[in-house]
VEXDREN-2710 file (C-alpha; in Angstrom, 1 decimal):
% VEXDREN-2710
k/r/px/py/pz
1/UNK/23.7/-85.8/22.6
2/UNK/23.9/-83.1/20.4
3/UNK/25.8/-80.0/20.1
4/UNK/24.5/-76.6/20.3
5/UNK/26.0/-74.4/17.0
6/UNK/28.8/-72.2/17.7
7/UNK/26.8/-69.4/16.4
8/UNK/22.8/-69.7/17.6
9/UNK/20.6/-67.9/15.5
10/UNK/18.5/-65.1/17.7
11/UNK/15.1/-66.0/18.7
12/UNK/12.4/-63.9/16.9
13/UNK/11.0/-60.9/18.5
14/UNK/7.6/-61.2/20.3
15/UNK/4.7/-61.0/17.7
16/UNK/3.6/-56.7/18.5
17/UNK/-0.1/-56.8/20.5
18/UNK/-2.7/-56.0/18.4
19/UNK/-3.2/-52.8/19.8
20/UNK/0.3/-51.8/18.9
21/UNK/0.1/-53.3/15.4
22/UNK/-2.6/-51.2/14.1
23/UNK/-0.9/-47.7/15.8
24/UNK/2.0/-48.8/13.5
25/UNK/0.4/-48.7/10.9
26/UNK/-1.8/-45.5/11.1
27/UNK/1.3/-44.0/11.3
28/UNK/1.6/-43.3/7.6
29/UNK/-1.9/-42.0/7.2
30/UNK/-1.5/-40.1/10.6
31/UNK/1.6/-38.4/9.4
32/UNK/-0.4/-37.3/6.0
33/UNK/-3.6/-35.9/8.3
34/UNK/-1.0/-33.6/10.1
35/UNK/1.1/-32.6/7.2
36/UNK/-2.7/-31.9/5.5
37/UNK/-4.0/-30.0/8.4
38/UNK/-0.9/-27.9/8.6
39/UNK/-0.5/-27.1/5.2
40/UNK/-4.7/-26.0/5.3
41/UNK/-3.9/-24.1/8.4
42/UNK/-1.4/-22.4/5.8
43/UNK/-4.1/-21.9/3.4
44/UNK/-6.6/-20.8/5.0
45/UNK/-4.2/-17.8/6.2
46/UNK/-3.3/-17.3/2.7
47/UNK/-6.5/-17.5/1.5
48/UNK/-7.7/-14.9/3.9
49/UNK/-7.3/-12.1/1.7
50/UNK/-9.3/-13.8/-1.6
51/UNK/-12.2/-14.7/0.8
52/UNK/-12.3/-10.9/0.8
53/UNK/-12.5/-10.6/-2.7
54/UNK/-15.5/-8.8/-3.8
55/UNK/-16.5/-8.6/-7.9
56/UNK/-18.7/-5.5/-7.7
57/UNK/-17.8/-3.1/-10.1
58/UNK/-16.1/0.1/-8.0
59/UNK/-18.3/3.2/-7.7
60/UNK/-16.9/6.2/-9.8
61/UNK/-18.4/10.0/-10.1
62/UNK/-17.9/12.2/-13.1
63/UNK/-15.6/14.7/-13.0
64/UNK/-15.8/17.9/-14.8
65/UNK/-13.6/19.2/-16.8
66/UNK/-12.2/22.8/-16.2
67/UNK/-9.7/25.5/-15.4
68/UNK/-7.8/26.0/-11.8
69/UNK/-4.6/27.1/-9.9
70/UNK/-2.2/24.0/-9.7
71/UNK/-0.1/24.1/-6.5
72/UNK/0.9/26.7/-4.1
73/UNK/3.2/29.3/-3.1
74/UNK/3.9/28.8/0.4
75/UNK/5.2/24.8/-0.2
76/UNK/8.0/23.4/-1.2
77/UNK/9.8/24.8/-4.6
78/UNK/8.1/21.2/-5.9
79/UNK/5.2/22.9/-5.7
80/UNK/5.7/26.5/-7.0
81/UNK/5.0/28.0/-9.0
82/UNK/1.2/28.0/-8.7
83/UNK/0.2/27.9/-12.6
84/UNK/-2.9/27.5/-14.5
85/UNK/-4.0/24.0/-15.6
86/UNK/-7.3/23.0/-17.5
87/UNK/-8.1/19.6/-17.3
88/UNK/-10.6/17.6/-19.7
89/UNK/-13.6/15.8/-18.2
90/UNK/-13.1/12.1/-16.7
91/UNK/-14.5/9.4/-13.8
92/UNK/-12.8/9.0/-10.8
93/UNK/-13.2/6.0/-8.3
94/UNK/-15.0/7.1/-5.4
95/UNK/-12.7/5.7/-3.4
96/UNK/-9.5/4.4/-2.8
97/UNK/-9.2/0.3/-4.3
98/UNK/-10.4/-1.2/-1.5
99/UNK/-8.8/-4.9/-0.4
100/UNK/-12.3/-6.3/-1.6
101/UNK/-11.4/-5.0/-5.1
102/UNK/-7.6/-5.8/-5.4
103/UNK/-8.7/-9.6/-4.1
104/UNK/-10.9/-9.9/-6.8
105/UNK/-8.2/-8.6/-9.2
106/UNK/-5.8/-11.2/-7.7
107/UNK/-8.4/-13.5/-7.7
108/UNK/-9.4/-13.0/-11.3
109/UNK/-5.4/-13.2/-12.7
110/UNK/-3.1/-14.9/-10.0
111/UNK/-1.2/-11.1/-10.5
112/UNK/1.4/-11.7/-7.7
113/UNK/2.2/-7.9/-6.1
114/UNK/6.0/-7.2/-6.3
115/UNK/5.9/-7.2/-2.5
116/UNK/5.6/-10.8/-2.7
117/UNK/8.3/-11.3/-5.3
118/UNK/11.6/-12.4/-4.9
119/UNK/14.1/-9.5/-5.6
120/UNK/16.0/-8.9/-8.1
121/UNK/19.7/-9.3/-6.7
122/UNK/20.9/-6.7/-9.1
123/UNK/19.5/-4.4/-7.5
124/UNK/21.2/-5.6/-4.1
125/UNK/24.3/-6.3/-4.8
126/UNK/25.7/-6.6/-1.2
127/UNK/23.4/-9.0/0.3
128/UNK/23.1/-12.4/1.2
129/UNK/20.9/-14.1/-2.0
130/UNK/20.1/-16.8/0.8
131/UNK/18.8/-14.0/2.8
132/UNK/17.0/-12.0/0.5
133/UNK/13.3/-12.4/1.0
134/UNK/10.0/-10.8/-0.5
135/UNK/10.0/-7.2/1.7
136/UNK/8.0/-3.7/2.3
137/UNK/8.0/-1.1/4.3
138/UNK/6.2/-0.8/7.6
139/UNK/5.8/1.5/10.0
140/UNK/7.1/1.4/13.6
141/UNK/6.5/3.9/16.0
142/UNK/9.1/4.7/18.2
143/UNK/9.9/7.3/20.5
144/UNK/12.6/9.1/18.6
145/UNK/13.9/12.9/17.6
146/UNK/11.9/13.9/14.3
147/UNK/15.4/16.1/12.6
148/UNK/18.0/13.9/11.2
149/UNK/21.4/14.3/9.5
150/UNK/20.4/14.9/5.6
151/UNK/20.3/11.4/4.0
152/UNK/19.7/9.8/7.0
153/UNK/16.9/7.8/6.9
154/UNK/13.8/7.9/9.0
155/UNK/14.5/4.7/11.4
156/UNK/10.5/4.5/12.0
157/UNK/10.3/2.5/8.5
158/UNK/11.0/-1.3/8.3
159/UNK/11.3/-3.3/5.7
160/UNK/10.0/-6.3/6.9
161/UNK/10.2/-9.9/5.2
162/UNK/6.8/-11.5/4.8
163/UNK/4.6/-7.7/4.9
164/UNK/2.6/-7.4/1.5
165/UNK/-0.8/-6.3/0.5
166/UNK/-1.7/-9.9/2.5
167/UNK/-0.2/-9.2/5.7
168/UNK/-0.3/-5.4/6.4
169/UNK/1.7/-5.4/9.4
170/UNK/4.1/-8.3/8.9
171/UNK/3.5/-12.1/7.8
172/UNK/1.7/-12.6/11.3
173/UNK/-1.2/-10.4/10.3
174/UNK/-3.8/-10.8/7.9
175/UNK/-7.2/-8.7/6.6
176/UNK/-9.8/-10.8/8.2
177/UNK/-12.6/-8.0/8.0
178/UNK/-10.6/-5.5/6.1
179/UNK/-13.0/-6.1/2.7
180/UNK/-13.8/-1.7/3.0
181/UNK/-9.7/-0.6/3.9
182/UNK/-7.9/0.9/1.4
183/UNK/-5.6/-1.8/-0.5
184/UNK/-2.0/-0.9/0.8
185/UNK/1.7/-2.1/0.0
186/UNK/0.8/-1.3/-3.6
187/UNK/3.2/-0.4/-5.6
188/UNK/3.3/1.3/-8.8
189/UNK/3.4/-1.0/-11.1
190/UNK/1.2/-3.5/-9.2
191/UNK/-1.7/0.0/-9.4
192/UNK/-1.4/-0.2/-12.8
193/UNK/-1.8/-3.5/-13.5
194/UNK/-4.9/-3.3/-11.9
195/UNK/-5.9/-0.4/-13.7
196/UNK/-5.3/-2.2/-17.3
197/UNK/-7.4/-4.9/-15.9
198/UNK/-9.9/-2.8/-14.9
199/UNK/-9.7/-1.1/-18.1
200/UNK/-8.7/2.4/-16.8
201/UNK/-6.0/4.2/-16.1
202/UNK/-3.6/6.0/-13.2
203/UNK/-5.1/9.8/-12.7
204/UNK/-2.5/12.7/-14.2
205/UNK/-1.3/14.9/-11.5
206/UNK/-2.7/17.6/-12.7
207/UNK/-6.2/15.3/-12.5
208/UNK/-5.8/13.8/-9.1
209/UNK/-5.1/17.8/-7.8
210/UNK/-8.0/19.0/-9.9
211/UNK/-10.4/15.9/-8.6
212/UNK/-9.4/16.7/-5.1
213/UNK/-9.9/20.5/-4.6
214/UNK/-13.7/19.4/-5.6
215/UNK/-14.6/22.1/-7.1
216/UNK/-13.0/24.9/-5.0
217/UNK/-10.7/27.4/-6.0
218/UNK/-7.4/28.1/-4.4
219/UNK/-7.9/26.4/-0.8
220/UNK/-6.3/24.8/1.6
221/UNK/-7.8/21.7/1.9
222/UNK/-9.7/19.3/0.0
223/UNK/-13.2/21.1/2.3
224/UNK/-12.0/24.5/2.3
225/UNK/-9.8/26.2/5.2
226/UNK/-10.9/25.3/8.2
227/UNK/-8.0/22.9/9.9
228/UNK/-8.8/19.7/9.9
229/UNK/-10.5/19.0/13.7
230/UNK/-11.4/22.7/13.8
231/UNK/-14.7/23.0/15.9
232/UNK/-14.4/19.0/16.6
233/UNK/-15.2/18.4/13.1
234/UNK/-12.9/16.1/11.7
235/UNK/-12.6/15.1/7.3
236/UNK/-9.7/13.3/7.1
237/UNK/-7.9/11.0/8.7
238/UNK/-4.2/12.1/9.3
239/UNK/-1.9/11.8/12.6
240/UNK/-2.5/13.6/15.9
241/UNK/-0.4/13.0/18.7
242/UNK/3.3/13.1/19.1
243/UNK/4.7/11.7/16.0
244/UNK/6.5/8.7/15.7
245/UNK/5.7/7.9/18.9
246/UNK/2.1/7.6/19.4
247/UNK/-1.3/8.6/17.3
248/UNK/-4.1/9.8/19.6
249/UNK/-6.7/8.6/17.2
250/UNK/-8.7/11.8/17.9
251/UNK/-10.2/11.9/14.5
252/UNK/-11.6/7.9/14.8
253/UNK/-8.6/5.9/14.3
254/UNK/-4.9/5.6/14.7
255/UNK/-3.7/3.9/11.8
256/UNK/-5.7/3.0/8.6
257/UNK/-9.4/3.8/8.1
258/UNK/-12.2/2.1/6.5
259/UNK/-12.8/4.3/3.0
260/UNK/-15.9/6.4/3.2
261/UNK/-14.7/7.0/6.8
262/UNK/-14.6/10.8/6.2
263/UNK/-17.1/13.2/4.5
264/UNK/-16.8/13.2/0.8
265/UNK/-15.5/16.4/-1.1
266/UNK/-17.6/18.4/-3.6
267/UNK/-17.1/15.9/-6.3
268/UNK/-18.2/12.7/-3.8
269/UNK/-14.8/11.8/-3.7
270/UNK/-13.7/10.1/-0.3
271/UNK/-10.3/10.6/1.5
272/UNK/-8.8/12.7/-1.2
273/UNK/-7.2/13.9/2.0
274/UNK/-5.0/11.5/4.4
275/UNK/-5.4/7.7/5.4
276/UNK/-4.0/6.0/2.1
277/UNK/-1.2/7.6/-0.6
278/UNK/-2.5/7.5/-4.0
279/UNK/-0.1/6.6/-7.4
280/UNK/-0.3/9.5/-10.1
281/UNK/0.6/8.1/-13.7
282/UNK/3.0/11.0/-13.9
283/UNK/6.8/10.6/-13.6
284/UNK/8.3/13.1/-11.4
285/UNK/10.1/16.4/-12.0
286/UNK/10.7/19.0/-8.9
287/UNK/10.7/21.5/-11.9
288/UNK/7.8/20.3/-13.9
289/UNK/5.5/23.5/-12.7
290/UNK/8.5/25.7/-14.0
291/UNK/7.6/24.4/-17.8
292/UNK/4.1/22.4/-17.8
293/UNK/1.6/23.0/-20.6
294/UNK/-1.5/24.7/-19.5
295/UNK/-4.1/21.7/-21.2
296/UNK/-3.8/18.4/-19.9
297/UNK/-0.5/18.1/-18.4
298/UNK/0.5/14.6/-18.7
299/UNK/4.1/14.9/-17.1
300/UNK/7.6/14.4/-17.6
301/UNK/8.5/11.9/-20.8
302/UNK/10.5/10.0/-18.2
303/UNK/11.7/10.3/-14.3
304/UNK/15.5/11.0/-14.4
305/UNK/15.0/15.1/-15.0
306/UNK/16.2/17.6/-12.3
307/UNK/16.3/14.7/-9.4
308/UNK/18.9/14.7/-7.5
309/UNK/20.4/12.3/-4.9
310/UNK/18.2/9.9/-6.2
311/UNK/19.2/6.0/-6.9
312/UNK/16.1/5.8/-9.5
313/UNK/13.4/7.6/-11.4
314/UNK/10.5/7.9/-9.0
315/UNK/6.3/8.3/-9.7
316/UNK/4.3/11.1/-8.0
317/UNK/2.2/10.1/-5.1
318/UNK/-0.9/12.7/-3.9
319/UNK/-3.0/12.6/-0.6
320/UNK/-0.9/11.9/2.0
321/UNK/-1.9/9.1/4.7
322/UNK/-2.5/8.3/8.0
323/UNK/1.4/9.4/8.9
324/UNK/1.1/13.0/8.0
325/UNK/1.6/14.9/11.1
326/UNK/1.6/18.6/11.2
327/UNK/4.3/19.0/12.7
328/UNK/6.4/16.7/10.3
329/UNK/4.3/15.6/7.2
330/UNK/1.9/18.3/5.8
331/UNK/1.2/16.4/2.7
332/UNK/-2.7/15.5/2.8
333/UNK/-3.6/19.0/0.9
334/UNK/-4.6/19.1/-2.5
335/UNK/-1.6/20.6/-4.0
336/UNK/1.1/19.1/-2.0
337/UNK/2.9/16.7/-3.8
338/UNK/5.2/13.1/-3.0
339/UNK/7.7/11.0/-4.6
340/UNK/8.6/6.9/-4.8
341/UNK/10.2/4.5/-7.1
342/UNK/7.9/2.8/-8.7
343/UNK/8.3/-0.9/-7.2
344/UNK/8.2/0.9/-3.8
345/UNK/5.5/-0.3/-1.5
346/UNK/4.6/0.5/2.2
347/UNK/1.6/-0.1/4.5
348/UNK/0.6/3.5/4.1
349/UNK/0.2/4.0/-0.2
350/UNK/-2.8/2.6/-2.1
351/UNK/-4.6/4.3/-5.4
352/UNK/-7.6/4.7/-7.2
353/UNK/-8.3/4.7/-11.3
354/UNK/-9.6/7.1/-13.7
355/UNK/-11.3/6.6/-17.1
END
């Protein structure tokens, strides 16, 4: 009789069922479908913004040269002293860049906005590299007193991780249908790299005021001085309502507008007053009026003169946006005037080019 070995050897496992056999094996090629679909899901997101894209040529108007008062004397000392400024002849777009237009830029070069870019830990020193992501600066309304402490700053800006040209609001929002809105979370330099591409140029101050008043001479506003609303008419889209806390949208919309929302100025230009800021190729001065020659006036050589409190040289921003409020930010006449570093982006500045 023989002996069983000290050590039997296991029996074999059960041969799988067929059934079970072939799930086994899909597994693989399952596991590649999903990681497929979800990076396409990622995609198409992404890709939202080029299916925008739109290669027609922007619109532009002649503007004619000439002679006019730059500024005003019941401003800010930015914006005194009002001074006499001829300007050569030039095209404007008609409107601001539109996301249809920057796509197509994007489209045409792969130009990544610096929105999207990694930043530059020199320039913040004290945080976490792990946690420093691409940024820009939203706005959140909030119920909240408008008067600060000097320096303070305004606590209804975000800078939020993921918001860009792409995704407006934050990484969770895209521009599906936004082909006609005013490009936004454009920063300087990203407006003119377009422009070179474009093969044209960021307006001058002096320019961008003369473009705007369209032809009139010393008034308010971009369609003369009648308030904006006055009579239930309304030209510009700006903020009504209790700002930060809530627009009314009286005049169409609360928040960004389509371009060509508005009536067009003397010149055909649209929304030379409110909805998006617009970048000026000027650096800024507060002081420039004090000293600026009377023909062309192309600006300061560089941004660091008379600025103070200021951790870098900024570039001049006209127009005003969908934020100014009355009561708070009277910016979107013709001769008020705005500052920003130039890789400084948020969902309320765009631009438009010259040539």
């Amino acid at each position: 009789m023989s002996k069983k070995p000290k050590h039997s050897v296991p029996a074999a496992p059960a041969a799988p069922s067929s059934r079970a056999s072939k799930l086994w094996f899909a597994l693989p090629a399952l596991l590649v479908i999903l990681i497929a679909a979800l990076v396409a899901v990622g995609w198409q997101r992404e890709d939202v913004a080029l299916r925008q894209a739109d290669p027609t040529p922007p619109e532009m108007v002649p503007i004619p040269g000439g002679t006019f008062w730059m500024g005003r004397d019941d401003g800010p000392d930015d914006e005194r002293p009002v001074h006499e400024v001829t300007v050569a002849p030039f095209q404007m777009d008609v409107t601001e860049v539109t996301v249809g237009q920057f796509a197509a830029f994007v489209k045409a070069t792969g130009y990544v906005t610096v929105a999207e870019r990694k930043p530059d830990l020199q320039k913040y020193p004290n945080a976490d590299p792990l946690k420093l992501e691409p940024f820009s600066a939203v706005f959140v309304p909030m119920d909240v007193p408008l008067h600060r402490p000097r320096g303070e700053p305004p606590p209804w800006w975000r800078y939020v991780p993921g918001a860009n040209w792409r995704h407006p609001e934050g990484p969770k929002t895209d521009l599906k249908g936004k082909k006609n809105y005013p490009a936004v979370h454009i920063c300087w330099e990203d407006a003119d790299a377009y422009a070179k591409w474009a093969g044209k140029r960021l307006p001058t101050e002096a320019e961008w005021e003369w473009a705007a008043r369209g032809g009139l001479d010393r008034k308010r506003y971009c369609w003369g001085d009648q308030p904006n609303g006055d009579g239930g008419v309304w030209r510009a889209n700006a903020f009504q309502g209790r700002f930060p806390a809530e627009d009314s949208g009286a005049d169409g919309f609360a928040g960004l507008a389509p371009v060509k929302s508005y009536p067009p100025n003397g010149y055909g230009l649209y929304d030379m007053s409110g909805n998006a800021w617009e970048w000026c190729s000027d650096w800024y001065d507060p002081k420039y009026y004090v000293h600026s020659p009377k023909d062309n006036p192309k600006g300061p050589d560089d941004g660091t003169r008379g600025v103070e409190d200021e951790p870098q040289p900024q570039k001049v921003r006209r127009g005003g946006s969908f934020l100014c409020a009355d009561e708070y930010c009277y910016r979107y006449i013709p001769a008020a005037r705005d500052k920003n570093p130039p890789d400084s982006s948020a969902n309320h500045t765009g631009f438009r080019c010259v040539k």
